[in-house]
LOFITI-646503 format. One line per field, with one value per residue (C-alpha): residue number from 1; x, y, z; residue in three letters. Coordinates in nm, 4 decimals, m for minus. Each point is the difference from the previous one (the first is absolute). Example, Ala and Ser with C-alpha at 12.3 -4.5 7.8 and 13.67 -1.06 7.14 Angstrom:
<recs>
seq: (1, 2) .
c1: (1.2300, 0.1370) .
c2: (m0.4500, 0.3440) .
c3: (0.7800, m0.0660) .
type: (ALA, SER) .
</recs>
This chain:
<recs>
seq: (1, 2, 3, 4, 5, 6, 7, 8, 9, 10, 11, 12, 13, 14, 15, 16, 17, 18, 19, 20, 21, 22, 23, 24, 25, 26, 27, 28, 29, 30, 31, 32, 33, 34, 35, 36, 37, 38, 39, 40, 41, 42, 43, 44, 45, 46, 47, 48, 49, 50, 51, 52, 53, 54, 55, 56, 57, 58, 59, 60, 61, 62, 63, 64, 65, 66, 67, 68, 69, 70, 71, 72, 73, 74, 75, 76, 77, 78, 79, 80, 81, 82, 83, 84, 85, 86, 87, 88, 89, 90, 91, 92, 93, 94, 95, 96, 97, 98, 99, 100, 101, 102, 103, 104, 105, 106, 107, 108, 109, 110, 111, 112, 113, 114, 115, 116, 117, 118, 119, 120, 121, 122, 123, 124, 125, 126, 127, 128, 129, 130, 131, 132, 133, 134, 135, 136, 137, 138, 139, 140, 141, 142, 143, 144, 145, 146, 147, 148, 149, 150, 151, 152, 153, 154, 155, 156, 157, 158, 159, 160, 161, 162, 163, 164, 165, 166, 167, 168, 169, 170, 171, 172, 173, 174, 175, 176, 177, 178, 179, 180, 181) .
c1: (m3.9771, 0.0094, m0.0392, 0.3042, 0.1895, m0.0752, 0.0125, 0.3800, 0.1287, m0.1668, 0.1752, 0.3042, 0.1184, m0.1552, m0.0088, 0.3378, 0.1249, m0.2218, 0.2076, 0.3207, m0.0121, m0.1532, 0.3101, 0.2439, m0.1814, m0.0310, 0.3272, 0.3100, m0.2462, m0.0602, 0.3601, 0.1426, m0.3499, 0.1619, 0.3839, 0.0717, 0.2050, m0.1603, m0.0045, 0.1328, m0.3739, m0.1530, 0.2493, m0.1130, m0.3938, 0.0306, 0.2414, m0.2249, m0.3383, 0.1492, 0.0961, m0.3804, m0.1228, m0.2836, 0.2482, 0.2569, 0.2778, 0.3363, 0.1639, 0.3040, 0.0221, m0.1188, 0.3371, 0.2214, m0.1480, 0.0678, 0.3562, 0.0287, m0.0886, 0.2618, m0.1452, 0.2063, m0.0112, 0.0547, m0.3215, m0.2328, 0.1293, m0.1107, m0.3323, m0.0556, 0.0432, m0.1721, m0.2917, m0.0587, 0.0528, m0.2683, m0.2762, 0.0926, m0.1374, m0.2652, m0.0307, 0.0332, m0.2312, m0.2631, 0.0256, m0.0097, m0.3157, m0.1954, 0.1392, m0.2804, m0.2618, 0.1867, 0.0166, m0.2885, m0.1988, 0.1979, 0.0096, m0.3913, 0.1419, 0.0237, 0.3711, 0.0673, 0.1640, 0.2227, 0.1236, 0.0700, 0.2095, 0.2061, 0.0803, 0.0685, 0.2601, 0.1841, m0.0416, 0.1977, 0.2281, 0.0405, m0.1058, 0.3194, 0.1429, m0.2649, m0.0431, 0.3961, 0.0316, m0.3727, 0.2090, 0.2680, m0.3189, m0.1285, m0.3517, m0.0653, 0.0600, m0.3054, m0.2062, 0.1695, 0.0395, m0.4058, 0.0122, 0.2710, m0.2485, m0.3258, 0.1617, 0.1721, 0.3057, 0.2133, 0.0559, 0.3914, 0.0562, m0.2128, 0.1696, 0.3693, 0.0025, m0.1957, 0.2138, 0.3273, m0.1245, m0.0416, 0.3413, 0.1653, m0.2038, 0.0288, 0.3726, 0.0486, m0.2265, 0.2867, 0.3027, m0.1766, m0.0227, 0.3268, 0.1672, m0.2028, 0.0645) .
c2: (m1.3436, m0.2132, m0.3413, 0.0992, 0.0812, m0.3778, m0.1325, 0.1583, m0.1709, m0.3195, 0.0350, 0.2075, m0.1235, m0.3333, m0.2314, 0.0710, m0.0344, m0.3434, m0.1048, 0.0994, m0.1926, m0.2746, m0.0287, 0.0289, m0.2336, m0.2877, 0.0624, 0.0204, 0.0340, m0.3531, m0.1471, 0.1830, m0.2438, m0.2380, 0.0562, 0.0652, 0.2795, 0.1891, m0.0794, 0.1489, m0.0778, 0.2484, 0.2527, 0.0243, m0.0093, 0.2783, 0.1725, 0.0237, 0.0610, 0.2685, 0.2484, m0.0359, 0.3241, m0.1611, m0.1587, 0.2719, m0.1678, 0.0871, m0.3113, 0.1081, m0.1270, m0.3273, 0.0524, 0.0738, m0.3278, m0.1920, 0.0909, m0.0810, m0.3138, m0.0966, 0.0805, 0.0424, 0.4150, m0.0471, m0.2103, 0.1855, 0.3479, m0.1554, m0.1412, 0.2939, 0.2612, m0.2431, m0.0827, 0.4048, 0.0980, m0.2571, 0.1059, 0.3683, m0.0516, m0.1751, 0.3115, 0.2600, m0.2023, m0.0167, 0.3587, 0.0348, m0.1924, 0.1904, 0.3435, 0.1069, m0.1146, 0.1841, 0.3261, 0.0082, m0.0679, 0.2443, 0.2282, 0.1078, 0.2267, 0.3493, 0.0893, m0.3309, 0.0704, 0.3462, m0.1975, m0.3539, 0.2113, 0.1538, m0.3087, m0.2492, 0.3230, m0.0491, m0.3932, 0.0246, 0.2313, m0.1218, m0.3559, m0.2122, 0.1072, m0.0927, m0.3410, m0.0272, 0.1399, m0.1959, m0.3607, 0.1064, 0.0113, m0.3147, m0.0587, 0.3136, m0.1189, m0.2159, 0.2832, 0.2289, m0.2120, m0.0637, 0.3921, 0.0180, m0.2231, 0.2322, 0.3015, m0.2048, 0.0819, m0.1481, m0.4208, m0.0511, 0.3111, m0.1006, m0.3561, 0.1637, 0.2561, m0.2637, m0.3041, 0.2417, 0.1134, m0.3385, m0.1209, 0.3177, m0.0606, m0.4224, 0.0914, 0.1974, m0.2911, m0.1764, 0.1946, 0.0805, m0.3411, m0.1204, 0.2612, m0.1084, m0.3748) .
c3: (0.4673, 0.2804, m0.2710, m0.1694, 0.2512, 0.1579, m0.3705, m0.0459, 0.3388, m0.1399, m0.3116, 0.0594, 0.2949, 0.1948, m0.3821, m0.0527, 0.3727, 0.0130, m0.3054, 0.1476, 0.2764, m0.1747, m0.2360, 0.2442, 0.2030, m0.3304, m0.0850, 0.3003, 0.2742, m0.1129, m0.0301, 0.3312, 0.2147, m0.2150, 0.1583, m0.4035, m0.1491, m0.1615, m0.3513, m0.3345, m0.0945, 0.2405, m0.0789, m0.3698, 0.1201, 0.2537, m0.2056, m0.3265, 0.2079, 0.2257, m0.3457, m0.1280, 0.1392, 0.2290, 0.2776, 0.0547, 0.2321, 0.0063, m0.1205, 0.0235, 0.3219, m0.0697, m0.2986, 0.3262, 0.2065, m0.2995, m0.0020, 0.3244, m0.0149, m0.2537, m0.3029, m0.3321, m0.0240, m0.3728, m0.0394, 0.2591, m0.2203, m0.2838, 0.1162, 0.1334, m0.2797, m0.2578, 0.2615, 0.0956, m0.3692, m0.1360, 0.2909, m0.0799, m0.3803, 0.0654, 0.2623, m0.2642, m0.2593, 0.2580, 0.0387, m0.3944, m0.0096, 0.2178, m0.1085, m0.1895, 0.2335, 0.2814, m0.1430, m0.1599, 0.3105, 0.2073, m0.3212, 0.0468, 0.2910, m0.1242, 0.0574, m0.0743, m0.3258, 0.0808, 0.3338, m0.1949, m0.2876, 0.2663, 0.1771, m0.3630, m0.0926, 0.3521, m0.0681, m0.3307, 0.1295, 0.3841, m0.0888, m0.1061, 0.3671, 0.2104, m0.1324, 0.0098, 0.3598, 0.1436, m0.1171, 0.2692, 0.2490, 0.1636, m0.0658, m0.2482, m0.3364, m0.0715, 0.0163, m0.1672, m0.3143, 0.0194, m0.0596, m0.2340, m0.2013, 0.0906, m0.1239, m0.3341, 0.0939, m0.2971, 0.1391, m0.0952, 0.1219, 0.3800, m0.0189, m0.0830, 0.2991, 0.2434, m0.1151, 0.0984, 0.3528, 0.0898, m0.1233, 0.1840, 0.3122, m0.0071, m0.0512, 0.3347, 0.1891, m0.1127, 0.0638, 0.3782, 0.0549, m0.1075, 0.1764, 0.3202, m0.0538) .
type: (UNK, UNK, UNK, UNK, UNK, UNK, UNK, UNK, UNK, UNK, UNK, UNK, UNK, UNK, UNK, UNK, UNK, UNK, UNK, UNK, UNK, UNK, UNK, UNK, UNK, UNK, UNK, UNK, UNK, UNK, UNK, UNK, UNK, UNK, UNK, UNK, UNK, UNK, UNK, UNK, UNK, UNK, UNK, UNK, UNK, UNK, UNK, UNK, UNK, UNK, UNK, UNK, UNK, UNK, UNK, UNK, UNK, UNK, UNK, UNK, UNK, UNK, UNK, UNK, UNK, UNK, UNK, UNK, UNK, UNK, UNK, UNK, UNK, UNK, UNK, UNK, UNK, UNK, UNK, UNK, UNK, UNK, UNK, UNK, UNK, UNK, UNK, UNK, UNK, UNK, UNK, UNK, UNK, UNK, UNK, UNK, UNK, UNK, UNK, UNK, UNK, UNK, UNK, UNK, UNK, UNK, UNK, UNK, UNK, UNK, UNK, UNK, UNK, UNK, UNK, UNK, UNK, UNK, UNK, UNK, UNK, UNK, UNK, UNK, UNK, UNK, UNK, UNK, UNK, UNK, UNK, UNK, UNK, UNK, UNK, UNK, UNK, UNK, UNK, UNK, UNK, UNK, UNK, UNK, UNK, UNK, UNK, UNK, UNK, UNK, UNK, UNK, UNK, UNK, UNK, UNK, UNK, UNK, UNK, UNK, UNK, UNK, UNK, UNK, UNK, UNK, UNK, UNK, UNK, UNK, UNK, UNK, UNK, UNK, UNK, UNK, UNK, UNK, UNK, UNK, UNK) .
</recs>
């Protein structure tokens, strides 16, 4: 027990942490030694990486220290949405890929079965509202959408609901800054 429990902090936690830091680090860690601004470059880079579900930051505040520094909000809103949404499928088709393999691994536990039929009819009736609702969450998304895909939840369906959170909540980033600025 002891192996996997090391093995899952290996995995789980210190790999993606390591590559965290490392893209923040290659990216505007780099231009701010340099006395840069930080670029519309790195924005799209950390944007993108940090809505695969393996680094789970909230971005949104990078979104917010973009505007800040002068940024167009119309073209960070769209970079973001388009760079979130296109990480979120590839998320979700992840998910879909290793769906089988998943469940039928964890499927050779008894109750496995009774307990997975309960929780894919609260999916399909609870589902469409979490994924909406988790998109108005920093950092929550990603993961979510890597589930959406394990349990086959239906894709234009995931994308729809996940693609409208993060308008909504990109929106309000917005409107909150604006009103501060």
């Amino acid at each position: 027990m002891r192996k996997k429990n090391w093995l899952w902090r290996l995995f789980g936690v210190i790999i993606p942490a390591f590559l965290a830091i490392a893209l923040l680090s290659a990216t505007i860690g780099n231009e701010i030694i340099q006395g840069l601004t930080p670029s519309l470059e790195s924005f799209v880079i950390i944007q993108f990486m940090c809505y695969l579900f393996f680094i789970t930051l909230p971005v949104e505040m990078l979104f917010l220290g973009y505007l800040f520094l002068g940024y167009n909000f119309i073209v960070l809103f769209v970079l973001a949405i388009v760079l979130a949404v296109s990480a979120q499928i590839i998320d979700y088709g992840i998910g879909y890929l290793l769906s089988d393999k998943v469940i039928g691994f964890l499927g050779k536990s008894p109750d496995f079965e009774r307990k997975y039929k309960k929780t894919k009819k609260k999916i399909d009736k609870y589902g469409g509202w979490v994924i909406f609702l988790f998109n108005l969450v920093p950092a929550s998304s990603p993961i979510l959408l890597l589930t959406a895909g394990l349990v086959k939840y239906p894709f234009k369906k995931a994308i729809f609901l996940s693609a409208a959170g993060l308008i909504l909540k990109y929106i309000i980033i917005i409107i909150t800054y604006l009103v501060i600025v």
